[in-house]
N, CA, C, O and CB atoms as a CASP TS submission, in Angstrom:
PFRMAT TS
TARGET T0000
AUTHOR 0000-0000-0000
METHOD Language model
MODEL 1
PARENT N/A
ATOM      1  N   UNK     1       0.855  -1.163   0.000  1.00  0.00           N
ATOM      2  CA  UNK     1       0.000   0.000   0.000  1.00  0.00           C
ATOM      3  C   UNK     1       0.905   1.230   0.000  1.00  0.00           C
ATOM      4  O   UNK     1       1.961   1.312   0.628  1.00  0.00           O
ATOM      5  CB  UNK     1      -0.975  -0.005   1.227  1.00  0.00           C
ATOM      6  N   UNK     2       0.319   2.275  -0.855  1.00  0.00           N
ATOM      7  CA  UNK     2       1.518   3.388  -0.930  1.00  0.00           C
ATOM      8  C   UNK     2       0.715   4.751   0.881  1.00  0.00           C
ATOM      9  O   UNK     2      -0.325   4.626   1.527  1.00  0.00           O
ATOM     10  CB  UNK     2       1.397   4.513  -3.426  1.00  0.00           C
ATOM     11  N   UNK     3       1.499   5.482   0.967  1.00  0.00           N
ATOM     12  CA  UNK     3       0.843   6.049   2.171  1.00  0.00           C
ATOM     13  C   UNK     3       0.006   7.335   1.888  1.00  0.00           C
ATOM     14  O   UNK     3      -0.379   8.084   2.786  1.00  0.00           O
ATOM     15  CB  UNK     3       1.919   6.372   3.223  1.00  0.00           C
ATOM     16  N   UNK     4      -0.343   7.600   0.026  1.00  0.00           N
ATOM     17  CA  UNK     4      -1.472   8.082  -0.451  1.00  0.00           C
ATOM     18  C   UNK     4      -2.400   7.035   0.287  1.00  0.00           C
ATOM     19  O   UNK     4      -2.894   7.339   1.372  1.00  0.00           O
ATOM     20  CB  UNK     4      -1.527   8.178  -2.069  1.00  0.00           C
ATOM     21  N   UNK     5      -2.642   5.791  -0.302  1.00  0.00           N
ATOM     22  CA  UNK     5      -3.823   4.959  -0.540  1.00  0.00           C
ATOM     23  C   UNK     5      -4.027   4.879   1.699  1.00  0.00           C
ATOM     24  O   UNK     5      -5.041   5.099   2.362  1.00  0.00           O
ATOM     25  CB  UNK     5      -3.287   2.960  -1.843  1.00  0.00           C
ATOM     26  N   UNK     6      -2.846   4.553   2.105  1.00  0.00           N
ATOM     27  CA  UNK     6      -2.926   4.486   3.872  1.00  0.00           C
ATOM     28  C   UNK     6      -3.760   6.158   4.358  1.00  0.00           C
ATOM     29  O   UNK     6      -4.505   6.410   5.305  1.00  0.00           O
ATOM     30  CB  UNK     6      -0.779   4.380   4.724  1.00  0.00           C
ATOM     31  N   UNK     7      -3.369   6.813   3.537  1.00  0.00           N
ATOM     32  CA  UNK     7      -4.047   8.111   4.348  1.00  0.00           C
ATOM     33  C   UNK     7      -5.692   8.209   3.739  1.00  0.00           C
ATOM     34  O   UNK     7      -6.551   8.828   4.367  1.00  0.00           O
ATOM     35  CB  UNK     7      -3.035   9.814   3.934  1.00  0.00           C
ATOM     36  N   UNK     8      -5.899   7.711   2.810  1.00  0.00           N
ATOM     37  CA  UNK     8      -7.657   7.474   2.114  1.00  0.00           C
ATOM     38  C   UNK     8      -7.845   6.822   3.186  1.00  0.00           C
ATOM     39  O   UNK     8      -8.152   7.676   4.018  1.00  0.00           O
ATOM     40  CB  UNK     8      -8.140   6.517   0.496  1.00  0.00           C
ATOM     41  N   UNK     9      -7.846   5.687   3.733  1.00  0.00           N
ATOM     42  CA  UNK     9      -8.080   4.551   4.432  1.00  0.00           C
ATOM     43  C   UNK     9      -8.234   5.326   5.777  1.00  0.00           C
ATOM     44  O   UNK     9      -9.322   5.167   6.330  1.00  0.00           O
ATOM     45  CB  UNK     9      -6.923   3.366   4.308  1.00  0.00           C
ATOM     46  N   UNK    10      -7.161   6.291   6.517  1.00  0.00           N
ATOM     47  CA  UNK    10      -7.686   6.610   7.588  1.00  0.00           C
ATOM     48  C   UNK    10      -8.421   7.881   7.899  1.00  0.00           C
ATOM     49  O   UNK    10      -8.675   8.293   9.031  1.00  0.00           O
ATOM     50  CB  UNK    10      -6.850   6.468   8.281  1.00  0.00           C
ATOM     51  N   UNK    11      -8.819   8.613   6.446  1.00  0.00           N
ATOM     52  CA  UNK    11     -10.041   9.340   6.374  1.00  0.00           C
ATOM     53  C   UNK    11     -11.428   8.918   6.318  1.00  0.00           C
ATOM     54  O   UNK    11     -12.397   9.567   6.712  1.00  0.00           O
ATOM     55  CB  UNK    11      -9.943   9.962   5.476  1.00  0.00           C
ATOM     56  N   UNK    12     -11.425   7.439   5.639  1.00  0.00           N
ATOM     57  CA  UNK    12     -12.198   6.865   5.437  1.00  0.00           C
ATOM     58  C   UNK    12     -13.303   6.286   6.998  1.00  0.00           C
ATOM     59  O   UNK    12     -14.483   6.340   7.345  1.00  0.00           O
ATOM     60  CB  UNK    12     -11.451   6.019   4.588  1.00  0.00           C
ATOM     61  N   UNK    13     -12.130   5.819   7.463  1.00  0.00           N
ATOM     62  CA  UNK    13     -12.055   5.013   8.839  1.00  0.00           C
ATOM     63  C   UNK    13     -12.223   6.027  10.056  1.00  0.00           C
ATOM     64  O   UNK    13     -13.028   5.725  10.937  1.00  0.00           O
ATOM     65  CB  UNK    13     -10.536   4.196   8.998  1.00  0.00           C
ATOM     66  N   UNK    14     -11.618   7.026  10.132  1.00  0.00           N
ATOM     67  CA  UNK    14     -11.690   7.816  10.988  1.00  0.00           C
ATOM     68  C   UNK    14     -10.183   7.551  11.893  1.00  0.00           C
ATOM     69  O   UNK    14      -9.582   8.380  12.576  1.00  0.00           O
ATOM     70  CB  UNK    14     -13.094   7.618  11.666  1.00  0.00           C
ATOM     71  N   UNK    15      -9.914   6.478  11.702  1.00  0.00           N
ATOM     72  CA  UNK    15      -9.042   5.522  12.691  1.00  0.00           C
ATOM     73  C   UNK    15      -7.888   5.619  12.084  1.00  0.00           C
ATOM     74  O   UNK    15      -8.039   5.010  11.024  1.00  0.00           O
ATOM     75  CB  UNK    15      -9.452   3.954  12.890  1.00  0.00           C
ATOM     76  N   UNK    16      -6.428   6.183  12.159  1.00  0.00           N
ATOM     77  CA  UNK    16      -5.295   6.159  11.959  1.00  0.00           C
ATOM     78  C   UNK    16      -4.311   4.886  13.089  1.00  0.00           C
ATOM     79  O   UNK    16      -3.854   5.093  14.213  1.00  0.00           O
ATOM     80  CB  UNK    16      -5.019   7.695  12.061  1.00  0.00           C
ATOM     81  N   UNK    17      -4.239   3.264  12.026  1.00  0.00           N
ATOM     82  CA  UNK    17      -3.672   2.383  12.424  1.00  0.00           C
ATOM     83  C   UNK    17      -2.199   2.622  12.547  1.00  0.00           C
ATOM     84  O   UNK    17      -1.921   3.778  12.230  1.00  0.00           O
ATOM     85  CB  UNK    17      -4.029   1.451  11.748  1.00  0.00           C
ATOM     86  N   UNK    18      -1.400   2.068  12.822  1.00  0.00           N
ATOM     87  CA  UNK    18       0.077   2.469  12.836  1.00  0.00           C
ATOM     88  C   UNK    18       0.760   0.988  12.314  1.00  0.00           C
ATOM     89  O   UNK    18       0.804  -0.108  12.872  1.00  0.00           O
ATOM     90  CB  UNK    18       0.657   3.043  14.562  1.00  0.00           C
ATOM     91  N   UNK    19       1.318   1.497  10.871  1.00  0.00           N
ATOM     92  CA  UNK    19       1.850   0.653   9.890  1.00  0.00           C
ATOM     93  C   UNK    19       2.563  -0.868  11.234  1.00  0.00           C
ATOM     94  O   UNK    19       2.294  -2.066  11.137  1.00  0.00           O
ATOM     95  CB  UNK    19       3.297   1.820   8.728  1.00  0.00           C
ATOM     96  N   UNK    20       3.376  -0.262  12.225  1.00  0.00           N
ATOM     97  CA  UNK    20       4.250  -1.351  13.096  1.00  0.00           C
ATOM     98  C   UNK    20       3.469  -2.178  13.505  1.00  0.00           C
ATOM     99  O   UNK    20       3.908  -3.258  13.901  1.00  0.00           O
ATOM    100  CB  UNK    20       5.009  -0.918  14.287  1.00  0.00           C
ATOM    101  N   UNK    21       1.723  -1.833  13.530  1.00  0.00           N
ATOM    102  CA  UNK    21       1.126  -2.553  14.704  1.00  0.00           C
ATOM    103  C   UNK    21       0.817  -4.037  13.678  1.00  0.00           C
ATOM    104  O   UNK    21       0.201  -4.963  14.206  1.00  0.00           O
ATOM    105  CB  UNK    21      -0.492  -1.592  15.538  1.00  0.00           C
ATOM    106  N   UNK    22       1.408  -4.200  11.842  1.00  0.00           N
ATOM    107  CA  UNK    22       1.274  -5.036  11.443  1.00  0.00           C
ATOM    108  C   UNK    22       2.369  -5.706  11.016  1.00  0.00           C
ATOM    109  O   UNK    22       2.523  -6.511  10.098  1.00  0.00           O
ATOM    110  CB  UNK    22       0.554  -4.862  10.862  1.00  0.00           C
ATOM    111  N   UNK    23       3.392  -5.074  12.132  1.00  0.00           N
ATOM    112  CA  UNK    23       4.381  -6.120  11.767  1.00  0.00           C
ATOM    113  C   UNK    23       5.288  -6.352  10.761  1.00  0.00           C
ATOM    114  O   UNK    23       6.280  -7.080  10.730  1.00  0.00           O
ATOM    115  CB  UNK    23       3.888  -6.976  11.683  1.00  0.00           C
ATOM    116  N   UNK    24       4.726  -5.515   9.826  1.00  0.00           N
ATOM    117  CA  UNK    24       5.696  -5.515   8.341  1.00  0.00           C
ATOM    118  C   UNK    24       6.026  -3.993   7.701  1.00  0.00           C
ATOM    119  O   UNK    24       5.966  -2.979   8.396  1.00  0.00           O
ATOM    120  CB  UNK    24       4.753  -6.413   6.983  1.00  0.00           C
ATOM    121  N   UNK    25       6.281  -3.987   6.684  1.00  0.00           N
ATOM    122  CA  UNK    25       6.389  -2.356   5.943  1.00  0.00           C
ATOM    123  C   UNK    25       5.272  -2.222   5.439  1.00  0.00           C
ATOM    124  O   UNK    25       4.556  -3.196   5.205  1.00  0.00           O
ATOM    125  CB  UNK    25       7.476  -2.017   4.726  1.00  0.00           C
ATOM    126  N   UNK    26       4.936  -1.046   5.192  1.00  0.00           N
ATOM    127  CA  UNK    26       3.706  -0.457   5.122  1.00  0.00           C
ATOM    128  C   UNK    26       2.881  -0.884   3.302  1.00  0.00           C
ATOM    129  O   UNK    26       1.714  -0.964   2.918  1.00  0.00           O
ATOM    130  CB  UNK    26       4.096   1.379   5.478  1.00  0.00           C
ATOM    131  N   UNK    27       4.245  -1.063   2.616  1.00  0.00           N
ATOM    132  CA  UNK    27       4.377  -1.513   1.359  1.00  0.00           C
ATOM    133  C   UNK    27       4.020  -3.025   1.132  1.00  0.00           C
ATOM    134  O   UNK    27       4.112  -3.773   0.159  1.00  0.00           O
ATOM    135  CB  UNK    27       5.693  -1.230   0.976  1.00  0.00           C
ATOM    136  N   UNK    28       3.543  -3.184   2.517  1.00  0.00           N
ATOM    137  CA  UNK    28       3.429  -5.096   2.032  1.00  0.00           C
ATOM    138  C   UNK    28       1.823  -4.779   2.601  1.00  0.00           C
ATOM    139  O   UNK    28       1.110  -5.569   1.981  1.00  0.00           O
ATOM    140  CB  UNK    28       4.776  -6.844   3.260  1.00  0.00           C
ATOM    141  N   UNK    29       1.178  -4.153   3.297  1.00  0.00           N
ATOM    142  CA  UNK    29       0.239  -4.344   4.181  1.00  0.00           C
ATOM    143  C   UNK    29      -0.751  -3.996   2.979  1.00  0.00           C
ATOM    144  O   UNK    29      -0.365  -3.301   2.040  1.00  0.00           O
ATOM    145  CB  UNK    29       0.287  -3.473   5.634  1.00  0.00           C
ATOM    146  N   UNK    30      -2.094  -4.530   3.054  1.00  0.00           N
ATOM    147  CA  UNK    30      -2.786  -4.678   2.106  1.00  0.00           C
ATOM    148  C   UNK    30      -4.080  -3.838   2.474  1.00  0.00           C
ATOM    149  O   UNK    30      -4.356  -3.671   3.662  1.00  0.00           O
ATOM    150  CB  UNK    30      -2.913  -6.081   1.819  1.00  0.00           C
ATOM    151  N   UNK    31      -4.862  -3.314   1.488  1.00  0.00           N
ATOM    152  CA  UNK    31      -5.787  -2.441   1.996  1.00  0.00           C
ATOM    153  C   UNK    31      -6.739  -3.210   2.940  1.00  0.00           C
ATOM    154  O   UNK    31      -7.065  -2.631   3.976  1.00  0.00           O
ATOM    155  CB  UNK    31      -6.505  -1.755   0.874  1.00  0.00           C
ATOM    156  N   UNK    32      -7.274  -4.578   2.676  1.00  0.00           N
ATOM    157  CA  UNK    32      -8.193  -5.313   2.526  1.00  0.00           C
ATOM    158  C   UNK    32      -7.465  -5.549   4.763  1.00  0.00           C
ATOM    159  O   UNK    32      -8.338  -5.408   5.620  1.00  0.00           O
ATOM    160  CB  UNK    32      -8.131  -6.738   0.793  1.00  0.00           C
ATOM    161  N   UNK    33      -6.571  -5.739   5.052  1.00  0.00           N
ATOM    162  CA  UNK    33      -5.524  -6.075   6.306  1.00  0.00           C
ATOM    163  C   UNK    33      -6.039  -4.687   7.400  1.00  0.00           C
ATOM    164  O   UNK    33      -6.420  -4.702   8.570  1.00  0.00           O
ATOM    165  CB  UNK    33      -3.422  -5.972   5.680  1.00  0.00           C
ATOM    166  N   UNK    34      -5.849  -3.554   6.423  1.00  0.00           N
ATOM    167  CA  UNK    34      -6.508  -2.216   6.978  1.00  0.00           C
ATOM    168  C   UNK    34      -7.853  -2.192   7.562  1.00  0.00           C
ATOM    169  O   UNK    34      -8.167  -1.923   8.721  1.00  0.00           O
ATOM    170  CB  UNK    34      -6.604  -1.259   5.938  1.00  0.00           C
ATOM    171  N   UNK    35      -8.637  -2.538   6.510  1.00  0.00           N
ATOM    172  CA  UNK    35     -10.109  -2.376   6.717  1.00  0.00           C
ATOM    173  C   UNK    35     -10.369  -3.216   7.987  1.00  0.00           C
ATOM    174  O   UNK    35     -10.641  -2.750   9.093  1.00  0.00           O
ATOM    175  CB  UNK    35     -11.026  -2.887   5.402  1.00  0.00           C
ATOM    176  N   UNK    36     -10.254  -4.436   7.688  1.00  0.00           N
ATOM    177  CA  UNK    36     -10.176  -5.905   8.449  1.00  0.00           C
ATOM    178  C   UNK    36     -10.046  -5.202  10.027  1.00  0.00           C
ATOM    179  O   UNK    36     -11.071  -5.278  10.705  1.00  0.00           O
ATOM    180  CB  UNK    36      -8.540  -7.107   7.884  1.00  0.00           C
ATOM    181  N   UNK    37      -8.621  -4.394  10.769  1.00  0.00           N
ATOM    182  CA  UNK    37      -8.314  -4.456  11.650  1.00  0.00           C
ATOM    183  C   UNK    37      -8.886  -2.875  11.971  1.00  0.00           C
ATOM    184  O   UNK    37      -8.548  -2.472  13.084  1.00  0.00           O
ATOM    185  CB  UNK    37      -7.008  -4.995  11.715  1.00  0.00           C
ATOM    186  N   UNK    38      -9.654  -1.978  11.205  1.00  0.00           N
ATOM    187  CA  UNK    38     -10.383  -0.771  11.410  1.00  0.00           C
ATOM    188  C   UNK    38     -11.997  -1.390  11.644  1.00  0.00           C
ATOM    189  O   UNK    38     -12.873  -0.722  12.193  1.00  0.00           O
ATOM    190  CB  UNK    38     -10.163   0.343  10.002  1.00  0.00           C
ATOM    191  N   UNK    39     -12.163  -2.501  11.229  1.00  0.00           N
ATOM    192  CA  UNK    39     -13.661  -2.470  11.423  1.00  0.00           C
ATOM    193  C   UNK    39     -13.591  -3.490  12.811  1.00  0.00           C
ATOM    194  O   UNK    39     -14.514  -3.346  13.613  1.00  0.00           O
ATOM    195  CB  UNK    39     -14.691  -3.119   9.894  1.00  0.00           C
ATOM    196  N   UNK    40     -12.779  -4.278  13.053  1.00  0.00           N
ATOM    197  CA  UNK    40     -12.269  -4.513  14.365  1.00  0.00           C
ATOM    198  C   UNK    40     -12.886  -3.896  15.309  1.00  0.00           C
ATOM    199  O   UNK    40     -13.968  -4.026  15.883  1.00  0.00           O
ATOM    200  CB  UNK    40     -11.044  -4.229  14.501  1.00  0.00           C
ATOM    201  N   UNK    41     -11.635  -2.911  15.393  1.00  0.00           N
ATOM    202  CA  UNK    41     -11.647  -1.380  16.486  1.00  0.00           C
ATOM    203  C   UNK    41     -13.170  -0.791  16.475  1.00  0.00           C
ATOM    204  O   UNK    41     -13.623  -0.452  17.568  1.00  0.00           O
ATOM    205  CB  UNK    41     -10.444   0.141  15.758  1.00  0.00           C
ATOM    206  N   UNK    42     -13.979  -0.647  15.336  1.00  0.00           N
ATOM    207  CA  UNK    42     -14.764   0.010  15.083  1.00  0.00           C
ATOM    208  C   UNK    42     -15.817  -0.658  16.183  1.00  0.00           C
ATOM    209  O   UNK    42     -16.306  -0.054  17.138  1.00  0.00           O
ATOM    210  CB  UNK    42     -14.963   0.086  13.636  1.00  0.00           C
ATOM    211  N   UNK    43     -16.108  -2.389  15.736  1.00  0.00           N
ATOM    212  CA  UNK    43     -17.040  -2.911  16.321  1.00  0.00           C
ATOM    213  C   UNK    43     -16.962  -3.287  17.879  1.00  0.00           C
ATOM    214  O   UNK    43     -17.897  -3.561  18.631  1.00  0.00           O
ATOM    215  CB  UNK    43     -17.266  -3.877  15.583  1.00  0.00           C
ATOM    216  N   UNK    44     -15.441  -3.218  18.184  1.00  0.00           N
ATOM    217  CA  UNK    44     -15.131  -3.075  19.719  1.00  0.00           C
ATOM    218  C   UNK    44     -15.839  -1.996  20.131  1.00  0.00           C
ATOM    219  O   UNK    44     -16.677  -2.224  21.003  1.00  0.00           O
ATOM    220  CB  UNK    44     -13.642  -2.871  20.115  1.00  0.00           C
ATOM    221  N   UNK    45     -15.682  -0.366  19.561  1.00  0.00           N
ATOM    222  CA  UNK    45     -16.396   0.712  20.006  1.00  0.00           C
ATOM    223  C   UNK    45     -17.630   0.644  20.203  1.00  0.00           C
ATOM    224  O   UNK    45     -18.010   1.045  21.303  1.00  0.00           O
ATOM    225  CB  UNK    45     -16.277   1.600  19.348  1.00  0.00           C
ATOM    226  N   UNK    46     -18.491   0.212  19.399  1.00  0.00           N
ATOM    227  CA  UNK    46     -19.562   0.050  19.497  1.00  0.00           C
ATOM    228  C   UNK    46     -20.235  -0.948  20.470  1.00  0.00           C
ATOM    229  O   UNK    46     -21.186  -0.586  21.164  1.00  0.00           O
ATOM    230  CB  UNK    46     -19.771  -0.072  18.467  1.00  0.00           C
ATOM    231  N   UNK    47     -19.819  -2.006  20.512  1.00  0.00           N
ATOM    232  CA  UNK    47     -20.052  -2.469  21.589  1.00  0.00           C
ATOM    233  C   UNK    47     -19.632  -1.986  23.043  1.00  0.00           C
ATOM    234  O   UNK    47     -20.345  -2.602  23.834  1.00  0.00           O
ATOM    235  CB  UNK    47     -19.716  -3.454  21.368  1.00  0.00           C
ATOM    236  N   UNK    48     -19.178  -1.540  23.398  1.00  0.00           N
ATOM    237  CA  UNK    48     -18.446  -1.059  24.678  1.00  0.00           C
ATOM    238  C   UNK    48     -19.844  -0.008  24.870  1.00  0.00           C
ATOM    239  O   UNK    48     -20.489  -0.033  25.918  1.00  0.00           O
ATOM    240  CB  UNK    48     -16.544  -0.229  24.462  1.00  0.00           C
ATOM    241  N   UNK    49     -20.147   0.751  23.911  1.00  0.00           N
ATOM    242  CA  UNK    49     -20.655   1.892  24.098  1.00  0.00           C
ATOM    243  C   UNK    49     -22.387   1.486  23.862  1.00  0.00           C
ATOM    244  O   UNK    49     -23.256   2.353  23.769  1.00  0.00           O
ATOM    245  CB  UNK    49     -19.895   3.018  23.059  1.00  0.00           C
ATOM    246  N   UNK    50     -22.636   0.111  23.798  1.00  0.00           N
ATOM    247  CA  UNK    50     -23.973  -0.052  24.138  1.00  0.00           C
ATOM    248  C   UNK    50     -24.453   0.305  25.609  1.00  0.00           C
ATOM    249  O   UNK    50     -23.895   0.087  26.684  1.00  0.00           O
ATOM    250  CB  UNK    50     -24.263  -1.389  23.859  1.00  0.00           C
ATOM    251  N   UNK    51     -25.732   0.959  25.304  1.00  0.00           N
ATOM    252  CA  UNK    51     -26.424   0.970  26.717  1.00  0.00           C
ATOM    253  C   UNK    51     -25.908   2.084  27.176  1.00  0.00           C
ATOM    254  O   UNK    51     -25.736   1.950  28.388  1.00  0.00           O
ATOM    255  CB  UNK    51     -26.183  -0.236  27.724  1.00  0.00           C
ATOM    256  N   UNK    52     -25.442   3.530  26.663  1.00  0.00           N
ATOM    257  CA  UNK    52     -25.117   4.414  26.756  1.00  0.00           C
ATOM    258  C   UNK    52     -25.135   5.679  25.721  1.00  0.00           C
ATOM    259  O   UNK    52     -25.931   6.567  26.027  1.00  0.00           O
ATOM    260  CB  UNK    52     -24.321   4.037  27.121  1.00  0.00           C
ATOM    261  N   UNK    53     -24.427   5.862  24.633  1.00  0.00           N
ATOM    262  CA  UNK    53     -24.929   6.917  23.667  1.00  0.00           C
ATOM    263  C   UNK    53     -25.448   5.810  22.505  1.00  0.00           C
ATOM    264  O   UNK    53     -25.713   6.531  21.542  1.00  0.00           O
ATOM    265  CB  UNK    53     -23.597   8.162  23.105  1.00  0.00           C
ATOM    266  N   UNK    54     -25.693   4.565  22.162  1.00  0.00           N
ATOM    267  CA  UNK    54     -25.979   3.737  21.121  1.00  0.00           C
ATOM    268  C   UNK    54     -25.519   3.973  20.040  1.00  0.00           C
ATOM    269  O   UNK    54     -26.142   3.563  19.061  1.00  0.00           O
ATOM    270  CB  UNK    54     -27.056   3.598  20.931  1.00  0.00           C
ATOM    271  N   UNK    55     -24.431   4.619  19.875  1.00  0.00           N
ATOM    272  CA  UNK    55     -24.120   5.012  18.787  1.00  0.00           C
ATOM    273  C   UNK    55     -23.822   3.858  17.689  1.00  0.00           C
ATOM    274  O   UNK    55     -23.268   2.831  18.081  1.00  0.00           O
ATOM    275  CB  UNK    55     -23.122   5.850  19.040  1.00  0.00           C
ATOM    276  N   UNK    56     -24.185   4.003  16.277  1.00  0.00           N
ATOM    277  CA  UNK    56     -23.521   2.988  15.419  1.00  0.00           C
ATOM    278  C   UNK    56     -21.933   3.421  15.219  1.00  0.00           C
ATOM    279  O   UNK    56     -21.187   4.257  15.730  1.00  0.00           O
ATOM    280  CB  UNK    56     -24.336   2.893  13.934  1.00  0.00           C
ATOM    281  N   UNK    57     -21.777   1.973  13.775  1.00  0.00           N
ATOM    282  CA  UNK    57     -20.265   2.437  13.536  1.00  0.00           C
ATOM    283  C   UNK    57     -20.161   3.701  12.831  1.00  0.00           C
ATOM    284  O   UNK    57     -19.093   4.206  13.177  1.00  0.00           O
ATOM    285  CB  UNK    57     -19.448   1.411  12.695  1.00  0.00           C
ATOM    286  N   UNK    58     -20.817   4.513  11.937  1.00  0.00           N
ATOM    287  CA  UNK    58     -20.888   5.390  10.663  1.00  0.00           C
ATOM    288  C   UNK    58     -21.012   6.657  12.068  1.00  0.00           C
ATOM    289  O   UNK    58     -20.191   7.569  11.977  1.00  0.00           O
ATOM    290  CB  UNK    58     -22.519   5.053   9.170  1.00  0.00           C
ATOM    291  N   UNK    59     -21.739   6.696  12.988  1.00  0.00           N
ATOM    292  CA  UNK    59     -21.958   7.585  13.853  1.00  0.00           C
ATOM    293  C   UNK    59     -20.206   7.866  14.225  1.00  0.00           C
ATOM    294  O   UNK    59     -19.523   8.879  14.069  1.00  0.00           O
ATOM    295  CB  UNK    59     -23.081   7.008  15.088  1.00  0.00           C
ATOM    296  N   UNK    60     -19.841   6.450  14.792  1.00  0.00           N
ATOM    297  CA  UNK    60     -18.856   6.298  15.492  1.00  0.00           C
ATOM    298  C   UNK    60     -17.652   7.143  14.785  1.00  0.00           C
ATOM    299  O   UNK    60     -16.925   8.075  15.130  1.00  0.00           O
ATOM    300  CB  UNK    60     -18.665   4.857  15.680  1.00  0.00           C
ATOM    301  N   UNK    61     -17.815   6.340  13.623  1.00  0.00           N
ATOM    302  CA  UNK    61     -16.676   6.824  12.389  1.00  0.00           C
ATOM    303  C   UNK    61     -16.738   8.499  12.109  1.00  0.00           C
ATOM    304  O   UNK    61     -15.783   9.121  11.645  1.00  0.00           O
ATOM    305  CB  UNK    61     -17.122   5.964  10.709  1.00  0.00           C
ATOM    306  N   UNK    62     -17.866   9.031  12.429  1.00  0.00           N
ATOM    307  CA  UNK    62     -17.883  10.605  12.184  1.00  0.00           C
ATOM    308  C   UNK    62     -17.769  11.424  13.541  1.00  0.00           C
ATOM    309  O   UNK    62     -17.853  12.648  13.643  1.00  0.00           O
ATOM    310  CB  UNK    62     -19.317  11.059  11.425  1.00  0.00           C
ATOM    311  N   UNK    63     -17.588  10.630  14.425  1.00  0.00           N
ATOM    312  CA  UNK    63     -16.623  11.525  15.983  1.00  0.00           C
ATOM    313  C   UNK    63     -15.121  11.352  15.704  1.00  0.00           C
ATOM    314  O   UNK    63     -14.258  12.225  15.800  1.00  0.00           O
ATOM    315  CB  UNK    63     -16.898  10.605  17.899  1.00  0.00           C
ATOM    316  N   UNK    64     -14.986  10.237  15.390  1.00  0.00           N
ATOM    317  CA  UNK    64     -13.423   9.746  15.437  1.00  0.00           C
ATOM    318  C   UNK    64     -13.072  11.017  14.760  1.00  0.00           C
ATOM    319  O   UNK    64     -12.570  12.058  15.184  1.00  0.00           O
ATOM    320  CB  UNK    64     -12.883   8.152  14.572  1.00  0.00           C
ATOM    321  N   UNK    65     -13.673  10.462  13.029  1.00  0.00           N
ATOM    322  CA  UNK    65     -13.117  12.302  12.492  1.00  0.00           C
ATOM    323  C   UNK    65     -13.223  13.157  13.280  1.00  0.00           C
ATOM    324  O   UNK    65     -12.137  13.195  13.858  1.00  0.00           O
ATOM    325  CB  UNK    65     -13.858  13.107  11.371  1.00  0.00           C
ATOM    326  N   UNK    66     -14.108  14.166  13.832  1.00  0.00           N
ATOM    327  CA  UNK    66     -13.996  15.155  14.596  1.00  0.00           C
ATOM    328  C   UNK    66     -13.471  15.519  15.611  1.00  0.00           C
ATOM    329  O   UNK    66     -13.227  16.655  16.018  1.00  0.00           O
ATOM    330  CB  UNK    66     -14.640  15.353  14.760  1.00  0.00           C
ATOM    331  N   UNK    67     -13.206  14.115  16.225  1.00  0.00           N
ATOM    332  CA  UNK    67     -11.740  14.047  17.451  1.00  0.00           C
ATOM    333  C   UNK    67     -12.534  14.492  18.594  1.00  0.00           C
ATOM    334  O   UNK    67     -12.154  15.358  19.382  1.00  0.00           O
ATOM    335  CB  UNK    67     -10.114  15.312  17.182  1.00  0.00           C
ATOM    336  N   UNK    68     -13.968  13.695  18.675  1.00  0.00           N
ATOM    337  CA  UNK    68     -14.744  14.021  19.951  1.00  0.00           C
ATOM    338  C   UNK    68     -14.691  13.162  20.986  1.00  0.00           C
ATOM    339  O   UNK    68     -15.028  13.498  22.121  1.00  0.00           O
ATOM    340  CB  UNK    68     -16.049  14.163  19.737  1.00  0.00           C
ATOM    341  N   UNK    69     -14.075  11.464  20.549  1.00  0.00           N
ATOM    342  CA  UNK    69     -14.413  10.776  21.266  1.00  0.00           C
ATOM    343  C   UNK    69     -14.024  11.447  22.690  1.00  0.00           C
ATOM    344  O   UNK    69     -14.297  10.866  23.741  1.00  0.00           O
ATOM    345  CB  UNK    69     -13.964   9.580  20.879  1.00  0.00           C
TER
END
């Protein structure tokens, strides 16, 4: 992945992963590896946060952008 296509991905996501946390160069890590370990995180959030603001992931994903969590 070039770190154009890594920075789409964490606009996309809201979620800026850190290339080390996969272990390899950023050039081997695959978009599909990205998504995978952003929708992860995503669905951890959401669950944690049942029974309190209910927020979904798309909700979730548009605080992250705004840097409210």
């Amino acid at each position: 992945m070039t770190k154009k296509e890594w920075n789409e991905l964490v606009e996309e996501y809201g979620i800026e992963l850190y290339p080390w946390s996969f272990q390899k160069p950023l050039s081997e890590i695959t978009k599909d590896e990205y998504r995978e370990a952003a929708e992860f995180i995503l669905n951890v959030l959401v669950e944690s946060d049942k029974g309190k603001k209910n927020r979904n992931r798309y909700q979730f994903i548009e605080v992250l952008k705004k840097d409210e969590f």
